[in-house]
TORKOLZA-772277 format. One line per 5 residues: number of its first residue (from 1); for each residue x, y, z of N, C-alpha, C. Coordinates in steps of 0.1 Angstrom, whole numbers, plus 5000, padded with zeros to 4 digits. Example, Ala and Ser with C-alpha at 12.3 -4.5 7.8 and 13.67 -1.06 7.14 Angstrom:
BEGIN
1 = 5132/4943/5078/5123/4955/5078/5132/4967/5078  5128/4978/5071/5137/4989/5071/5129/5000/5079
***
This chain:
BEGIN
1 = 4991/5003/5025/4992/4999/5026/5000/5000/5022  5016/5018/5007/5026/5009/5003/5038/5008/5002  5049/4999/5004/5060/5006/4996/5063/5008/4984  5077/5009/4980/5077/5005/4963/5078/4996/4961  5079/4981/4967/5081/4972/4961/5062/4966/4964
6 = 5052/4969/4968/5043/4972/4967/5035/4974/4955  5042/4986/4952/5037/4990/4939/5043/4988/4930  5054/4982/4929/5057/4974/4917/5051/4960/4915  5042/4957/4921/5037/4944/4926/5025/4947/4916  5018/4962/4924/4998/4966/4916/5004/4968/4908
11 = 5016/4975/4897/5015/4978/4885/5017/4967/4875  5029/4964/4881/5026/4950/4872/5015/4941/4871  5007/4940/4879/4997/4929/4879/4983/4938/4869  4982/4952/4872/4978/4959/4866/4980/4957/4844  4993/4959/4842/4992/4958/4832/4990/4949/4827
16 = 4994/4934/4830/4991/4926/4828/4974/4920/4827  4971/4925/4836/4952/4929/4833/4950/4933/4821  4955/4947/4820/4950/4958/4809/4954/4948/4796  4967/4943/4796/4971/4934/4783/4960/4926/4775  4958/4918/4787/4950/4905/4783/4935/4911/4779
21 = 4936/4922/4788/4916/4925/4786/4916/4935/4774  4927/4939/4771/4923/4950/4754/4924/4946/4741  4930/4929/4746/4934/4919/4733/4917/4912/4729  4911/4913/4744/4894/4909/4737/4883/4918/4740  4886/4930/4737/4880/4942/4747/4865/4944/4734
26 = 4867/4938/4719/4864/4945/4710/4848/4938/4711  4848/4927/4714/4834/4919/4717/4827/4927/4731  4836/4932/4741/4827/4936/4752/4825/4952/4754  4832/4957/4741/4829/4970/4743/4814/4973/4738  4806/4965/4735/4795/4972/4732/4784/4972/4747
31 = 4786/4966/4753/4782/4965/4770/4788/4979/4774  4775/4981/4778/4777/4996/4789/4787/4995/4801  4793/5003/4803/4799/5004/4818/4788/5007/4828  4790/5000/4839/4781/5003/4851/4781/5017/4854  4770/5025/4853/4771/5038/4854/4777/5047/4872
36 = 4782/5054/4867/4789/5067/4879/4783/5078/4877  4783/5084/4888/4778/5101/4886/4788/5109/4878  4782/5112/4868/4789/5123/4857/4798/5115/4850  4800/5102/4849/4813/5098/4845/4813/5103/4828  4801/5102/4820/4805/5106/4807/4809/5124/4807
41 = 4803/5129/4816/4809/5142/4816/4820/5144/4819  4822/5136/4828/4840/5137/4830/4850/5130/4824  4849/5123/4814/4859/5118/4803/4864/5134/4800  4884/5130/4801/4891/5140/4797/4887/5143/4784  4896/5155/4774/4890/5154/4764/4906/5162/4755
46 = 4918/5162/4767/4927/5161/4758/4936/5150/4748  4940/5155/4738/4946/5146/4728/4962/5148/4730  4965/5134/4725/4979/5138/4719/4981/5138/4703  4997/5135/4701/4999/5140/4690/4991/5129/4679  4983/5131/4667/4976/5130/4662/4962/5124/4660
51 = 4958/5132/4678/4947/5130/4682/4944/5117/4688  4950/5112/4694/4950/5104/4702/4946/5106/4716  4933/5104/4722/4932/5108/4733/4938/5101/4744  4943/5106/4752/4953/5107/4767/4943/5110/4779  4945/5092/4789/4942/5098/4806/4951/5092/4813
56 = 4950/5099/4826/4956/5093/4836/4947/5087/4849  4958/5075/4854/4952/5070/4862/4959/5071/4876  4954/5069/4890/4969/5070/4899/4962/5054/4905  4966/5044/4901/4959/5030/4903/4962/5026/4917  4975/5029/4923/4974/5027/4939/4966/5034/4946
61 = 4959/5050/4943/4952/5056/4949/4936/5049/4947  4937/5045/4939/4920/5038/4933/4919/5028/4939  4928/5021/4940/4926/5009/4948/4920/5007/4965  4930/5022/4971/4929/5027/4984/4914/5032/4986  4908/5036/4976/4896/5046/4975/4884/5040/4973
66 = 4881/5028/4967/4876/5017/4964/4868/5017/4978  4853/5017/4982/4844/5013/4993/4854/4998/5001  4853/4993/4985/4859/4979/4991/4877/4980/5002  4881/4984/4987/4896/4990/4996/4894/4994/5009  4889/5002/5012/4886/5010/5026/4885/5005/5036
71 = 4874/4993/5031/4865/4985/5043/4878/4972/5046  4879/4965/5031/4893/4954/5035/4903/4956/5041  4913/4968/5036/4922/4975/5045/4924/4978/5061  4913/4981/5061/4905/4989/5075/4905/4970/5083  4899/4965/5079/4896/4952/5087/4914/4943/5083
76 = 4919/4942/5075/4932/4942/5078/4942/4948/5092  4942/4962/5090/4948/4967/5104/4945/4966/5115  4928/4960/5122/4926/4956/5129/4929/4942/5132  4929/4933/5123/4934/4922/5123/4951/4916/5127  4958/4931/5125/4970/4932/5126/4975/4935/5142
81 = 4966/4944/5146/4967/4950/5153/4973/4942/5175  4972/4929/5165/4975/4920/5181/4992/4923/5176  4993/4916/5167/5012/4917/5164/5019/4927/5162  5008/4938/5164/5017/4953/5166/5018/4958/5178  5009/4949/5192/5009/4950/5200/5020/4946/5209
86 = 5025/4929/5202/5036/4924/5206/5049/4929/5202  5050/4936/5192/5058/4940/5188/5066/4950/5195  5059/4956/5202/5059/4967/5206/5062/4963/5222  5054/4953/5224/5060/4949/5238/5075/4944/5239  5078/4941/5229/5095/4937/5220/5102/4943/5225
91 = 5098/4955/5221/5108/4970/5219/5108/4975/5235  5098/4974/5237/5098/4982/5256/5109/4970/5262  5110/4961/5262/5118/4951/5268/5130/4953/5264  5134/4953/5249/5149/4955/5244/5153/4970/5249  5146/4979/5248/5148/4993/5256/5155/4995/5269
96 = 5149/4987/5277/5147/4985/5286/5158/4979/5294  5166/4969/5286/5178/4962/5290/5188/4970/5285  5190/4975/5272/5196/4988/5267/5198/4998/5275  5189/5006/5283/5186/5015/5292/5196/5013/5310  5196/4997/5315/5200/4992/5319/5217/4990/5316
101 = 5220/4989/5309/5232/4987/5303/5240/4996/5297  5236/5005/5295/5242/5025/5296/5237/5031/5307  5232/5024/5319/5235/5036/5329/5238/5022/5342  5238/5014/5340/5251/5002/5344/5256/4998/5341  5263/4993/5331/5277/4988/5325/5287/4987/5331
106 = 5291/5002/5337/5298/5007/5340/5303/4998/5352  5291/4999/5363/5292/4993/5376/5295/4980/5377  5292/4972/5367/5291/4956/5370/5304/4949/5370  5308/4938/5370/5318/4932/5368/5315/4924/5356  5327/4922/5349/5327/4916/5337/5318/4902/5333
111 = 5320/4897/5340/5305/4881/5338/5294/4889/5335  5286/4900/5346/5275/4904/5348/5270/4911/5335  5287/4919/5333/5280/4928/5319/5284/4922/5309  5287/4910/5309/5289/4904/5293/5278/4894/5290  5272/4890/5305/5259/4885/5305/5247/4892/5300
116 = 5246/4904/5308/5239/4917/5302/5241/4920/5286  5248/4917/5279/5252/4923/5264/5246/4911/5258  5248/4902/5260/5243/4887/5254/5228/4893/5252  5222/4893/5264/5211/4892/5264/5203/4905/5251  5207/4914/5257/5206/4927/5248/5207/4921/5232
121 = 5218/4916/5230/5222/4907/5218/5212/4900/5209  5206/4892/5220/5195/4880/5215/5183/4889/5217  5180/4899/5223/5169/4902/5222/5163/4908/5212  5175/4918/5206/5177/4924/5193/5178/4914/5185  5183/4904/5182/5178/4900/5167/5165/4890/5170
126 = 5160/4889/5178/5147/4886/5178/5134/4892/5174  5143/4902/5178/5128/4917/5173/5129/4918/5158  5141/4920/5153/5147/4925/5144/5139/4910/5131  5145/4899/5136/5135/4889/5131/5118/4888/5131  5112/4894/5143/5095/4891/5145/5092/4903/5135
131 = 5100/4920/5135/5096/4925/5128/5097/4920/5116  5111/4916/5107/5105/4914/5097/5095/4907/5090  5094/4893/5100/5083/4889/5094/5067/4893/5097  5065/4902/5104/5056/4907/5103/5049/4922/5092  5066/4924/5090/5060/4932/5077/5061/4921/5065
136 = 5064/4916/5060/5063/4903/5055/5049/4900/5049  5039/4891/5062/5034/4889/5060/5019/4898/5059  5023/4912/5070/5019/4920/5064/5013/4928/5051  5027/4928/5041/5028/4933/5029/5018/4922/5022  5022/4905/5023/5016/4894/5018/5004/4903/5013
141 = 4996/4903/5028/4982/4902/5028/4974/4917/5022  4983/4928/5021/4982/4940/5017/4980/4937/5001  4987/4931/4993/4990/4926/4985/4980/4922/4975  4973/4904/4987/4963/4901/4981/4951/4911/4979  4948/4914/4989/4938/4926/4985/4937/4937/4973
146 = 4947/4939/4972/4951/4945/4960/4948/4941/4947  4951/4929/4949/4954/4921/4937/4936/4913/4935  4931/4915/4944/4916/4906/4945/4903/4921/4938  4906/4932/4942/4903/4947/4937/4909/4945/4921  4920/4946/4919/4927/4952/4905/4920/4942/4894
151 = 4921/4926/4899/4914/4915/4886/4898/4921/4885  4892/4930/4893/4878/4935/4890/4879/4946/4882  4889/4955/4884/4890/4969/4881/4893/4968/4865  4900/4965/4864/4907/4962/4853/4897/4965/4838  4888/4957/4845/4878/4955/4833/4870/4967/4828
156 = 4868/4975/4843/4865/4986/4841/4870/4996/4835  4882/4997/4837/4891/5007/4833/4891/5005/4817  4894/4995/4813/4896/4991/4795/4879/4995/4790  4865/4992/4798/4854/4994/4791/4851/5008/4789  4855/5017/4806/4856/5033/4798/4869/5037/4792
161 = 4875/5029/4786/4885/5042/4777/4880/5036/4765  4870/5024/4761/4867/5021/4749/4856/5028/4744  4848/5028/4758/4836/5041/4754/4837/5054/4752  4849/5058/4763/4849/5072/4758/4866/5076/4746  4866/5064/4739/4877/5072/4727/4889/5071/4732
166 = 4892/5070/4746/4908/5067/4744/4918/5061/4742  4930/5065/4738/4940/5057/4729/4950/5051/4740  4953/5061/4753/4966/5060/4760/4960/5063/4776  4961/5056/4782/4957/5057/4800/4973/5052/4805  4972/5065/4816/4992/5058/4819/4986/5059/4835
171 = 4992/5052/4841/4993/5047/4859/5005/5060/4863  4996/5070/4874/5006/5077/4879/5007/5079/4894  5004/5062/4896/5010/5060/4910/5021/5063/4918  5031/5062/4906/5044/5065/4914/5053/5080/4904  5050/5084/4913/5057/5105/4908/5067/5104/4901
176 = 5074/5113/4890/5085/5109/4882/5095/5119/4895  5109/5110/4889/5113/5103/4880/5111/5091/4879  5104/5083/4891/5102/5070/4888/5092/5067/4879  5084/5075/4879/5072/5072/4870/5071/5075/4857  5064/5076/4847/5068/5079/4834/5061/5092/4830
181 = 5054/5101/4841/5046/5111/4837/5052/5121/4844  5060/5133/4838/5065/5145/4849/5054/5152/4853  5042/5157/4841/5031/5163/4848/5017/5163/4841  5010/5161/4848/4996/5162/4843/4981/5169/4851  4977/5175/4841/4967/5182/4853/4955/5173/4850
186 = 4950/5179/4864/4938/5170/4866/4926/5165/4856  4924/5175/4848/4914/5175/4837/4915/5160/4828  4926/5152/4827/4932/5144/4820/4929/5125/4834  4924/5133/4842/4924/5122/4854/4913/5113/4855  4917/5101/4855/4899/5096/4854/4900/5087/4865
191 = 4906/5092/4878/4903/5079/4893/4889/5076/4889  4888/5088/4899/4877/5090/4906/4866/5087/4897  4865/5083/4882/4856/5084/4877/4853/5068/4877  4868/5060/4876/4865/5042/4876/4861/5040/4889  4869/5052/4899/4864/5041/4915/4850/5044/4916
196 = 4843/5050/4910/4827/5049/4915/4820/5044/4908  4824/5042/4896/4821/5026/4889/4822/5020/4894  4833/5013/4898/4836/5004/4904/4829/5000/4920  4824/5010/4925/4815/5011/4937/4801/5008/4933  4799/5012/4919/4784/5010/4914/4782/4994/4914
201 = 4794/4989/4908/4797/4976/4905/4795/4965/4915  4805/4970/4925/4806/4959/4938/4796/4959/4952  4789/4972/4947/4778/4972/4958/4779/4976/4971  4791/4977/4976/4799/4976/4991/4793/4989/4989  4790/4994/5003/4783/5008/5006/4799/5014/5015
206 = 4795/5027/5010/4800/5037/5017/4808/5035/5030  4826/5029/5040/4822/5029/5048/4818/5045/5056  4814/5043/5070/4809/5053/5079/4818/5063/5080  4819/5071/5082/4834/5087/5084/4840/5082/5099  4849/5083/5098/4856/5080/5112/4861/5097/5117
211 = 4858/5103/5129/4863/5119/5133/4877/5116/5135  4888/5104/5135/4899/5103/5141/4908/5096/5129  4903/5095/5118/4908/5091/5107/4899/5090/5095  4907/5098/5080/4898/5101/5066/4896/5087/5064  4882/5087/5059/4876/5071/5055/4885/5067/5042
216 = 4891/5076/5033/4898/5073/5021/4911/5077/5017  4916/5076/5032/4933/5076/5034/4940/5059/5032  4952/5056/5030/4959/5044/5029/4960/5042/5041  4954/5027/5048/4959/5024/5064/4973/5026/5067  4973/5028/5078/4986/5033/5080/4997/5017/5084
221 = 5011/5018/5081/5018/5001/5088/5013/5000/5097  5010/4988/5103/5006/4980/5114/5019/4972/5120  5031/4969/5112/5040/4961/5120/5049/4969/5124  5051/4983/5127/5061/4991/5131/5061/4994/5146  5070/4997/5154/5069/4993/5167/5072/5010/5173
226 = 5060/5011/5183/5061/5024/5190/5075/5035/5185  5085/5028/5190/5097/5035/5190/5106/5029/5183  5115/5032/5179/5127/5022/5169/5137/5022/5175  5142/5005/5176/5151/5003/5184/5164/5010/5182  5175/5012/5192/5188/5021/5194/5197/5007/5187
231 = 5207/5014/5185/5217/5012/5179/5222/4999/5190  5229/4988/5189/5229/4980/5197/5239/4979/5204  5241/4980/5217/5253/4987/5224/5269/4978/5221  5281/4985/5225/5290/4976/5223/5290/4967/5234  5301/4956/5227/5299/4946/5236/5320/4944/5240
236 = 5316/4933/5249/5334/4930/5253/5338/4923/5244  5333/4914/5235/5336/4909/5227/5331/4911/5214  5336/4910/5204/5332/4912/5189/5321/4907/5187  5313/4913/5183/5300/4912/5180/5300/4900/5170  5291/4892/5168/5285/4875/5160/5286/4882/5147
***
């Protein structure tokens, strides 16, 4: 579900979690974490410099990975799935007059083809307008879900790094250089260890395997249209 401005959206909202919940973490760290398979065996066990123990997290992938994620996501793109329909009928039409207009142009007389270019004109920034706001409100709703997961997770993530001794957990959602981690090996990784907490937690079962798509892939855009519109033809007159 991201771009970068996506994910500057979960990180932020992220830390802002971690903030607030490590300023009162010291009363609720004596409460167990909802148990995961192996999760205390899997607590990293490297340190930094004067023993400070260091993990990583990739929090856009956990979110995606999440039973919940999966299933909300998943019922999102179907929900989308009418305005990617129209969208698309958009594009075959603008194509379509485009197509018309490079292989008649030529023939017409000037009213016919400047009528023709109009049209082509307005149809393109119509699309050009429906798509954006459908990735728009697309991202909106990508967003909330995000944001409805992460105010849960949150809590989890701060209870196992209090249980298991850590000092520093960094988000390595986004790869450096943008991100702050050039490299880290897995051993140091604790997704997979919150998202099935976090599955222990929310209850949501497993969804079903799909043979035509991995159950714990990021849905793919819903407001992008079959084909991407051409370049918008010239016109007799200077373009608006």
């Amino acid at each position: 579900m991201t771009s970068k401005f996506a994910r500057v959206l979960i990180a932020a909202a992220f830390i802002i979690s971690i903030t607030a919940l490590a300023q009162t973490d010291s009363a609720a760290a004596a409460q167990p974490m909802p148990s995961a398979p192996s999760a205390a065996a899997a607590a990293p066990t490297t340190t930094g410099a004067g023993g400070t123990k260091i993990g990583t997290i990739n929090v856009e992938q956990a979110i995606f990975a999440t039973n919940e994620g999966q299933r909300d996501f998943e019922a999102l793109s179907k929900k989308l799935e009418p305005k990617q329909n129209e969208l698309k009928n958009m594009n075959d039409e603008l194509e379509s007059l485009k197509k018309q207009l490079n292989t008649q142009g030529d023939k017409l007389n000037d009213e016919s083809r400047g009528t023709l270019v109009k049209q082509v004109e307005q149809k393109q920034k119509s699309f050009e307008r429906a798509m954006q706001d459908a990735r728009d409100d697309a991202q909106n709703q990508q967003n909330e879900i995000a944001q409805k997961i992460l105010q849960k997770m949150a809590p989890l993530l701060v209870k196992y790094a209090g249980e298991n001794g850590f000092g520093v957990i960094i988000d390595t959602s986004n790869p450096w250089p943008q991100g702050p981690v050039l490299w880290a090996g897995p051993s140091v990784d604790i997704t997979k260890v919150v998202v099935d907490a976090y599955n222990v937690q929310s209850g949501v079962p497993a969804p079903a395997p799909s043979a035509s798509k991995p159950a714990a892939s990021k849905p793919a855009p819903t407001t992008k249209p079959a084909t991407t519109p051409a370049t918008k033809p010239q016109a007799t007159a200077p373009p608006k």
